[in-house]
C-alpha positions as CSV (number, residue, x, y, z in Angstrom):
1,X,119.3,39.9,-201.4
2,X,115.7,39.0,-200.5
3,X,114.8,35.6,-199.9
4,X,111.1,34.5,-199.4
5,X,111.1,31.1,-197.0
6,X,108.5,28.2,-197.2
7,X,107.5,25.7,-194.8
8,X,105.5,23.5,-197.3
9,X,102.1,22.1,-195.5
10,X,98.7,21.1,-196.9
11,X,96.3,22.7,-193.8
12,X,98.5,25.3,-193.3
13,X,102.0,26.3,-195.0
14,X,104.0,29.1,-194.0
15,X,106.1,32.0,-195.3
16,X,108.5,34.5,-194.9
17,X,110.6,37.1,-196.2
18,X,113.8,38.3,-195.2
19,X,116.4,40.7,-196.5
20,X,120.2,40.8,-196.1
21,X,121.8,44.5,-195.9
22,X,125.5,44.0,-195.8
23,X,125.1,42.0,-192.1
24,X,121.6,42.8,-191.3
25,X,118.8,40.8,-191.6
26,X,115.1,42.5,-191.9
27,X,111.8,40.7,-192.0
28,X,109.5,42.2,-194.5
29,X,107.0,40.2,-194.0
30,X,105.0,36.7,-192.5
31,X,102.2,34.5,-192.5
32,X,100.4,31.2,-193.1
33,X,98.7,30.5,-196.6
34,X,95.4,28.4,-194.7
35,X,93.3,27.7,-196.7
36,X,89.5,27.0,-196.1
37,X,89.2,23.6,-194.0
38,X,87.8,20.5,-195.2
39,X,88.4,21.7,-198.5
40,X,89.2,18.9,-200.8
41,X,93.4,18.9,-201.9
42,X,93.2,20.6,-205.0
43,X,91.3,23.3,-203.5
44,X,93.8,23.6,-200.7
45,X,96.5,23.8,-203.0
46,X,95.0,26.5,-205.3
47,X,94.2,28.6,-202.2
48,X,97.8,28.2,-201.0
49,X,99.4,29.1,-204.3
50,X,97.2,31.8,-204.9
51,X,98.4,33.4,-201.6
52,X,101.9,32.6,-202.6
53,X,101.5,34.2,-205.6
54,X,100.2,37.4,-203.8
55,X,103.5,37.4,-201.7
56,X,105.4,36.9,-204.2
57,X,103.9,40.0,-206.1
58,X,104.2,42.2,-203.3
59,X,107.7,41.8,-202.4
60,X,109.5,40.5,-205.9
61,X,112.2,37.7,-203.7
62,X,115.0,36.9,-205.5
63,X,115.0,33.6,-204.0
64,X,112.4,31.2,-202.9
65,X,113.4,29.2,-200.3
66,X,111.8,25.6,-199.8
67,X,111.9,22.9,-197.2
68,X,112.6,19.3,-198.4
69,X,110.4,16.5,-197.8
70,X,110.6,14.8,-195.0
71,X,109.3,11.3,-194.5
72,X,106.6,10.6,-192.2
73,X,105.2,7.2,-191.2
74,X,102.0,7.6,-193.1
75,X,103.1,7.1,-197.0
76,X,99.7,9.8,-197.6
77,X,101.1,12.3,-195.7
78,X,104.3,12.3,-197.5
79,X,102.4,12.1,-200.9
80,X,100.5,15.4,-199.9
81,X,103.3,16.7,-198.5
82,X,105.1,16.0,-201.9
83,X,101.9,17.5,-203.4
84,X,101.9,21.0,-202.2
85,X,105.8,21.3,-202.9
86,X,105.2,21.0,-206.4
87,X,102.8,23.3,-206.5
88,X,105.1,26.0,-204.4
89,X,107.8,24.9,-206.9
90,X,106.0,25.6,-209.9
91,X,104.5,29.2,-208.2
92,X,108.2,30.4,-208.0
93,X,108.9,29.1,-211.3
94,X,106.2,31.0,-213.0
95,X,107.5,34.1,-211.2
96,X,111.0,33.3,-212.5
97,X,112.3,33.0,-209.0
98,X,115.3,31.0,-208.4
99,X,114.6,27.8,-206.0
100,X,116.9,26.8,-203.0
101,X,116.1,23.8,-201.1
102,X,117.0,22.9,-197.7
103,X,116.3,19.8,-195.5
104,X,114.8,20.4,-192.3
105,X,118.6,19.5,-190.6
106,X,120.2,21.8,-192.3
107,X,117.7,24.9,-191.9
108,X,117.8,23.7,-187.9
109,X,121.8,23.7,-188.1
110,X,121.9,26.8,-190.0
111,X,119.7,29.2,-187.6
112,X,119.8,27.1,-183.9
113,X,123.7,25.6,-184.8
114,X,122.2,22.0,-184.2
115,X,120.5,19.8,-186.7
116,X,118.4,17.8,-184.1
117,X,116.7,21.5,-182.4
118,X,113.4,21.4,-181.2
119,X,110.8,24.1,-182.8
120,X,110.8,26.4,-179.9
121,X,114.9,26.7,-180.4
122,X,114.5,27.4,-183.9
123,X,112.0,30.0,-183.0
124,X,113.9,31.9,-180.6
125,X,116.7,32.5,-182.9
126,X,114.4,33.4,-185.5
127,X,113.0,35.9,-183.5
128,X,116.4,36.8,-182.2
129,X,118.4,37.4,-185.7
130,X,115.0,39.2,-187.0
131,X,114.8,41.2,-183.9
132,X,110.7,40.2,-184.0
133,X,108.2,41.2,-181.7
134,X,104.4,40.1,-181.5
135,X,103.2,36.7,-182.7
136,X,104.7,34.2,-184.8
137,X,103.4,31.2,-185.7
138,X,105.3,28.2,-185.7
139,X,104.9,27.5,-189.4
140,X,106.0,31.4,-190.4
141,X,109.1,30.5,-187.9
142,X,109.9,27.4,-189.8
143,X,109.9,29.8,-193.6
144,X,111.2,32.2,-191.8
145,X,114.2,30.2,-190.8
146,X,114.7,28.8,-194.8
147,X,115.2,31.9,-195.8
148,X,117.7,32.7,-193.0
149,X,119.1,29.5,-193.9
150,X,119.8,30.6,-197.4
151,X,120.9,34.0,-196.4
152,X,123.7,32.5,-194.3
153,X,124.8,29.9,-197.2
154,X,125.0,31.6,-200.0
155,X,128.0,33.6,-198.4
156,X,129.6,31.0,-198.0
157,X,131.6,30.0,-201.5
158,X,131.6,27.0,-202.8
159,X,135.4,26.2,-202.2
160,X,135.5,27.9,-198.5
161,X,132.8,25.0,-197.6
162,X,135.3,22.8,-197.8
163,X,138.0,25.0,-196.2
164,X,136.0,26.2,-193.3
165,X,134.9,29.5,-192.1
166,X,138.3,30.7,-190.4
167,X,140.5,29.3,-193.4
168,X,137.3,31.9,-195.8
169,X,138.1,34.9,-193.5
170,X,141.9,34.7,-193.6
171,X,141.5,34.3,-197.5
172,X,139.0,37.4,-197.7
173,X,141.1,39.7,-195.6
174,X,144.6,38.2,-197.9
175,X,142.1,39.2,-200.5
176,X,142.4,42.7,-199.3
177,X,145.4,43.1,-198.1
178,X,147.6,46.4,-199.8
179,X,150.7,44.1,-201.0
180,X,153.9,44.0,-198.1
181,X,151.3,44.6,-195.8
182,X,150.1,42.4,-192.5
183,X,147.2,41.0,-192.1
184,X,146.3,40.9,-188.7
185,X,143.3,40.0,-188.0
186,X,141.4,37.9,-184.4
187,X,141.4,34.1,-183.4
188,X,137.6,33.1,-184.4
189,X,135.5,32.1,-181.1
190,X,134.0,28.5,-181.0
């Protein structure tokens, strides 16, 4: 599966892809869609979405990945914000992708295992679980880390959510079990 991630921002929004091979993960690709500065808002947002749309092209995601809205203590910053996901929303529409949205807790609990994780965490494990070297900027991190968020939910089924993960891996190996056989299998670490 190939996920594209996006961290949604008006000066400068970021993105990522990622691909999941059985239990690896592989960056195919990153950056920042910036467009021209002091450029009015609906000149910022064309430039974005036509890099997205570019990205998009070249690697064909199956998934588009989005950060939620967050509220910030300027009502025009959140109205901007709100802005330039709509237009990200309607660039993966328009490609047929399918959309997956995330708060910025959950993307933080998914890839640093806390919901309250500072940037430079998050960042670390990106660049960890990617295996990255070189520069990344904080906004590619952030897209990069949706889409590793989404990776890591979607194995998840909807019913093992509420069973757990140890409860999901007992049931997968039952699942595979020859009949009269034993399923033996190791104590998950915390």
């Amino acid at each position: 599966m190939r996920v594209l991630g996006l961290d949604p921002g008006s000066r400068r929004t970021g993105f990522g892809v990622v691909e999941r091979s059985g239990n690896r993960y592989t960056c195919l690709g990153h950056g920042t869609a910036t467009p021209k500065g002091g450029a009015e808002l609906p000149a910022r947002l064309h430039a974005i979405c036509q890099r997205i749309d570019a990205v998009i092209e070249e690697h064909r995601p199956d998934v588009v990945a989005v950060e939620e809205a967050f509220y910030h203590e300027s009502v025009r910053s959140t109205l901007v914000l709100g802005h330039v996901r709509g237009a990200l929303l309607v660039t993966a529409a328009r490609h047929g992708c399918e959309i997956a949205e995330y708060s910025p807790r959950e993307i933080k609990l998914s890839v640093a295992g806390h919901g309250g994780a500072a940037k430079e965490q998050v960042a670390f494990m990106v660049r960890r679980l990617l295996a990255l070297k070189g520069d990344l900027s904080p906004d590619a991190s952030d897209a990069l880390a949706g889409a590793l968020c989404h990776l890591q939910r979607v194995r998840i089924t909807p019913g093992a959510r509420a069973m757990g993960f140890a409860a999901q891996r007992l049931e997968a190996l039952l699942a595979t079990a020859r009949p009269g056989s034993r399923v033996v299998g190791r104590r998950p670490r915390r």
